[in-house]
N, C-alpha and C positions, 0 to 999 in steps of 0.2 A: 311671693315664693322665696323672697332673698332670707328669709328667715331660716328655713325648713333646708338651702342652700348651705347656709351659714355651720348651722344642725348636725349636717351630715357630714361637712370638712371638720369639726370640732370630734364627731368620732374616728372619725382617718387619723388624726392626731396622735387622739390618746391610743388607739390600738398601738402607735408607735412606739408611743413613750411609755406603756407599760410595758416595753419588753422584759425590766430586769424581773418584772414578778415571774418569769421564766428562769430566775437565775439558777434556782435547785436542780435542773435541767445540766448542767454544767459543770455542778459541782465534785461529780465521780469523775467525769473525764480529767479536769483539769487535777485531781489527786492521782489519777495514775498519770500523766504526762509530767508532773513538775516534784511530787510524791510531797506535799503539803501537807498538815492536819485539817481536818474538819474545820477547828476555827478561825484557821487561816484562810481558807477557801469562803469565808462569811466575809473576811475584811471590802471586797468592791462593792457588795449587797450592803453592808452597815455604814460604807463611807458614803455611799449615794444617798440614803437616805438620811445625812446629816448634811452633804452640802444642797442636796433638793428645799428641803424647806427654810435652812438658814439663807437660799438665795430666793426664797419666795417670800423672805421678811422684806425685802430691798424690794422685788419687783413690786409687788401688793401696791406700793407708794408711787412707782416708777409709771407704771402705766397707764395710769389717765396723762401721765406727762408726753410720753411715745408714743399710743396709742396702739391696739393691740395687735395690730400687719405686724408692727419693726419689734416686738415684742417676739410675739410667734416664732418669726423668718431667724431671728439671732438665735432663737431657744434649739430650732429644730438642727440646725447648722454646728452649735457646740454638739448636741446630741448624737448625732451622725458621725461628726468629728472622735468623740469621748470613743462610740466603740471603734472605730477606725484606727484610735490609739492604742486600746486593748489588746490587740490584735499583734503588737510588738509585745505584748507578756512573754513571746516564745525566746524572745532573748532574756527580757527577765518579769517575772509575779506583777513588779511595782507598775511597770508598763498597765497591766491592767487594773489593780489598783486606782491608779490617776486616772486611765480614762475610762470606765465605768464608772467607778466610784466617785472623782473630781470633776470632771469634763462634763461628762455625759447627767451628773445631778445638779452642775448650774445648769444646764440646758435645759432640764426636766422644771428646773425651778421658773424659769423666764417665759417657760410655754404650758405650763401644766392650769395656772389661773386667766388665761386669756379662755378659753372656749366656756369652762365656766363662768365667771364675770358676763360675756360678751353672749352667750344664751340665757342669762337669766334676765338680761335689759330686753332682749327681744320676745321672752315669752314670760310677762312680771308674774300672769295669774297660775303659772304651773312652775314654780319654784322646784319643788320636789323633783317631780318629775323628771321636768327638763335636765334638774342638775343629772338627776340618775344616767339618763340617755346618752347625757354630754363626756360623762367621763365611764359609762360599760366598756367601751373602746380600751380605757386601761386595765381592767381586767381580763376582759375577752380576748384581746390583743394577745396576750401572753400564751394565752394556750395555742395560736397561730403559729407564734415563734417557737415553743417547746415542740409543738410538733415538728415544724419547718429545722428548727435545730437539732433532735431527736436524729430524726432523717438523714439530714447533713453529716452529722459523725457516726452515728451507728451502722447504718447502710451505704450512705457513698465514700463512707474513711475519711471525712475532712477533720481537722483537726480542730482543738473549741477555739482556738485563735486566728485560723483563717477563717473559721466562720463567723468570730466577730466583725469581723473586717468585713466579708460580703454581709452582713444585716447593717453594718454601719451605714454602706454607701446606700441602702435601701431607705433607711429611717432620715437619714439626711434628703434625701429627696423627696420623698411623700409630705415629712412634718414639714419642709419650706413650704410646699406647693400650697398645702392645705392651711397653713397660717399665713398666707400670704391673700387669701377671699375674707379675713378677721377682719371687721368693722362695727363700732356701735351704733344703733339706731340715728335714726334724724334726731336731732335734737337734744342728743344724749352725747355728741362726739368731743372730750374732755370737760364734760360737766359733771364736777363732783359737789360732792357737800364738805364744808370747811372740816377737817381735816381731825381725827380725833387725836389726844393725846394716850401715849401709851400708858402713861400713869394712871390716867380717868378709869380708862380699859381694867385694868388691873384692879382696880379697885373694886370694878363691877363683879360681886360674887355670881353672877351668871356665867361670864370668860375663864374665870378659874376653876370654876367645877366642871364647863363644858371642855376645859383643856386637858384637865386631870383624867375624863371618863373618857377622853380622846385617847389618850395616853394608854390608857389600858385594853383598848381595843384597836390599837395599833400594834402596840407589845406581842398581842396573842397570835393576831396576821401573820407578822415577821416572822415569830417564830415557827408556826408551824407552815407556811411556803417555803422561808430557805431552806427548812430542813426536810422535806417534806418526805424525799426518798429515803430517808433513813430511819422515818420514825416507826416503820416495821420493819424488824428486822430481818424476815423471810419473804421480802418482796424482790421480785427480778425488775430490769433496765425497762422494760418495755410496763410493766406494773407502776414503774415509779414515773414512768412519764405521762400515763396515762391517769394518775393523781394529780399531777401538776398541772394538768387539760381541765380536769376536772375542777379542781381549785380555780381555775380562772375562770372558766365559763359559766360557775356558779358564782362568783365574785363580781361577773359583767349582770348576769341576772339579778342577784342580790340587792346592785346599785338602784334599778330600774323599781324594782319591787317595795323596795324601803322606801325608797323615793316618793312612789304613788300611797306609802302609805302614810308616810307624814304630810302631805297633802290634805290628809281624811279623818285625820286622830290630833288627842294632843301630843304636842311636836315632846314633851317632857319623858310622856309615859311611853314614846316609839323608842326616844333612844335607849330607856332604860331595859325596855324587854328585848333591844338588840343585845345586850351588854350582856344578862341575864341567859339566854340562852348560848349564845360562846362560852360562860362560865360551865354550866350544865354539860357543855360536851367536851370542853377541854378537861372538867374534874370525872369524867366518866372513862377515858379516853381509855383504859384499861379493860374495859368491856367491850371495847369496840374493834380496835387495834388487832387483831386474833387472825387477820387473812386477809388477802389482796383485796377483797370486796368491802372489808370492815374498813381499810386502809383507803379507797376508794368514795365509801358514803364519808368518812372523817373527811375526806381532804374535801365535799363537795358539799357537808354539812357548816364546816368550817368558814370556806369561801364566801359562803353565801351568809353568813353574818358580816365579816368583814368587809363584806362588800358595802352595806349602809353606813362601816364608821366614813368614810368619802364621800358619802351623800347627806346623809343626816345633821351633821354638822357644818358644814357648809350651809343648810338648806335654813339651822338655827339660825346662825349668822345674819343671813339674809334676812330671817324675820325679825330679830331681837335689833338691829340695828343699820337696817337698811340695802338693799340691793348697790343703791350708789355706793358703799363702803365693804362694799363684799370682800374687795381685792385686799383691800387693807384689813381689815379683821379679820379675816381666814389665815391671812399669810402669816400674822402673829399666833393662831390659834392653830394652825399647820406644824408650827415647829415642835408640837409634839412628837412630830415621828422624829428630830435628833436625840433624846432619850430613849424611847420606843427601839429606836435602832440597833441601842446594843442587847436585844435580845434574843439576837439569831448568833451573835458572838457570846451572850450567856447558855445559850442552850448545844453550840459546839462545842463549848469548853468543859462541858456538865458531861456531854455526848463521850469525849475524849476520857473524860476521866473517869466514870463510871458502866459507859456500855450504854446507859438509859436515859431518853429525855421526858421521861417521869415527874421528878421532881421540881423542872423550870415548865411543867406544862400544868401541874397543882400549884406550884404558887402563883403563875399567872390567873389561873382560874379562880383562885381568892381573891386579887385583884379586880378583876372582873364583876366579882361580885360585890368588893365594897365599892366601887366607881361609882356601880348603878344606885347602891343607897347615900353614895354622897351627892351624887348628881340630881337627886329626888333632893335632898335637904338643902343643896344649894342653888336650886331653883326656887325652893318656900321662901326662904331669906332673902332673896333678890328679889323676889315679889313683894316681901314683905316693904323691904325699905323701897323700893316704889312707891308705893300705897303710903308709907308714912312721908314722904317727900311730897307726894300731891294733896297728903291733907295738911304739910305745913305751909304748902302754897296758897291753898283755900285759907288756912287761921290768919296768914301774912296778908292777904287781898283783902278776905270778906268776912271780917270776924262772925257778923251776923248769920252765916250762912253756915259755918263748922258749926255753930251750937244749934 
């Protein structure tokens, strides 16, 4: 049962540390309290999500060394700490800045690949799956907190900076407690396999196209959650947070569902008809967009694609180069969201100067679309030179045996 134990504190976690996918939630309040523009009110959303995964390059290596309790316990503690600093924004913006954006995205980085890693060792035959289960908690989680912050400032008058402060000292508490039951299997506890090089990595046209089609279905996420209240223009407070509910709890389902379905298909063709139909609804988005309800299925049609780019990939990883090396090849293959992330800051800046987030929702949606046909051709080629690599192995061994 310590498995299924293990399981269920890995989603306590993530429901924590996907608070900021709540960030859009915030974003009106804190422009009438501080009078900011749109893409100013994106900088703690775009800076977490560049120091999150550029601290998940370092952890990836670090935690077979630590092992994942002192991993967890450190993540949850910055994290809790990060909005606890926010929370002084009221004297000045930067205050929250650094600690959403700085603080609170190492913290995300140090705890975000332990429940991962550390359920996929305990459950090796449901990869998918499991990943999905292990991280719903960061989608699902957010619609907890939009509502619970919703609440907070709209009906009890709390301000968006003393309510970082009370979610802080919550998230700090729960992500310690629940990463502090993180342990690897018997027999598994700092046993890795010798250690890839990043060069090797790179080389491999599997990592580069699974990074680039990462890239474009992280892009499309960003943009349309941060911004999400704004992307109809005749939506009221209670409408817009009720897309943001909806954006997450199809983003927690999403994970779950992709999950089991690259368990069952091939792992190539799942990510690409994930990529594929985000494309299809972000280039449509002008037929949709027309009323709360259309704004509504957008943010939950939305969600629930970008829910599988967090599982799907991850889930390749795992099969293309091993479970034991999970922490480390995701953590490199993660840092797509630091590009990815300026474009919740390209699409406030578009917002600002035009009225419309049109234009950075069509060119996303191209992208989208070519990821998925580069992701098809750069998985041929990696297969390719595979297959020629093990027939020069065969010519090198057994000449007899190639001809």
């Amino acid at each position: 049962m310590k498995r299924y134990r293990i399981l269920a504190a890995a989603v306590v976690m993530q429901m924590c540390l996907g608070a900021t996918y709540a960030w859009s939630v915030f974003v009106l309040p804190l422009k009438q309290v501080t009078a900011i523009l749109q893409g100013t009110a994106q900088l703690p959303f775009s800076m977490f999500y560049f120091a999150f995964p550029a601290t998940m390059i370092v952890t990836g290596t670090l935690l077979p060394k630590i092992g994942p309790r002192r991993c967890a316990v450190v993540g949850g503690l910055l994290f809790g700490g990060g909005w606890m600093l926010a929370s002084m924004g009221r004297f000045h913006f930067a205050f929250t800045i650094l600690g959403i954006g700085l603080m609170a995205g190492i913290g995300v980085g140090f705890a975000y690949i332990v429940p991962i890693a550390t359920c996929v060792r305990w459950f090796p035959r449901q990869k998918g799956l499991v990943t999905g289960v292990a991280v719903a908690g960061f989608g699902g989680g957010a619609a907890l907190v939009s509502h619970a912050a919703g609440t907070l400032m709209e009906t009890i008058g709390m301000s968006p900076f003393a309510t970082f402060g009370l979610l802080g000292i919550l998230f700090m508490l729960l992500v310690a407690l629940a990463g502090s039951v993180m342990e690897n299997p018997p027999g598994c506890a700092g046993a890795v396999q010798r250690k890839l090089p990043l060069t090797g990595v790179l080389r491999d046209r599997s990592f580069v196209f699974l990074y680039l089609a990462m890239f474009a279905g992280l892009a499309a996420g960003f943009a349309v959650n941060a911004n999400m209240k704004e992307l109809y223009a005749g939506t009221g407070v209670q409408a817009g947070v009720k897309a943001v509910a909806a954006f997450a709890l199809a983003n927690a389902a999403g994970r779950i569902t992709w999950g089991w379905l690259f368990d069952r298909g091939r792992s190539t063709l799942i990510l690409q008809f994930n990529l594929l139909l985000q494309a299809a609804l972000l280039l449509s988005h002008g037929l949709i967009l027309r009323s709360d309800a259309g704004l509504l299925a957008f943010a939950s049609l939305a969600g629930f694609n970008y829910g599988g780019i967090l599982v799907l990939y991850a889930s390749a990883a795992a099969e293309r180069w091993g479970g034991e090396r999970l922490g480390q090849i995701y953590g490199w293959l993660f840092s797509a969201n630091i590009p990815a992330a300026l474009s919740p800051i390209v699409g406030g800046m578009a917002f600002d100067r035009t009225g419309s987030f049109s234009p950075v929702l069509w060119g996303i949606g191209g992208l989208l679309a070519c990821g998925a046909i580069a992701l098809g051709m750069g998985v041929s080629l990696a297969n390719c030179d595979e297959s020629n690599y093990k027939l020069n192995q065969i010519v090198a061994n057994n000449p007899a045996q190639a001809n």
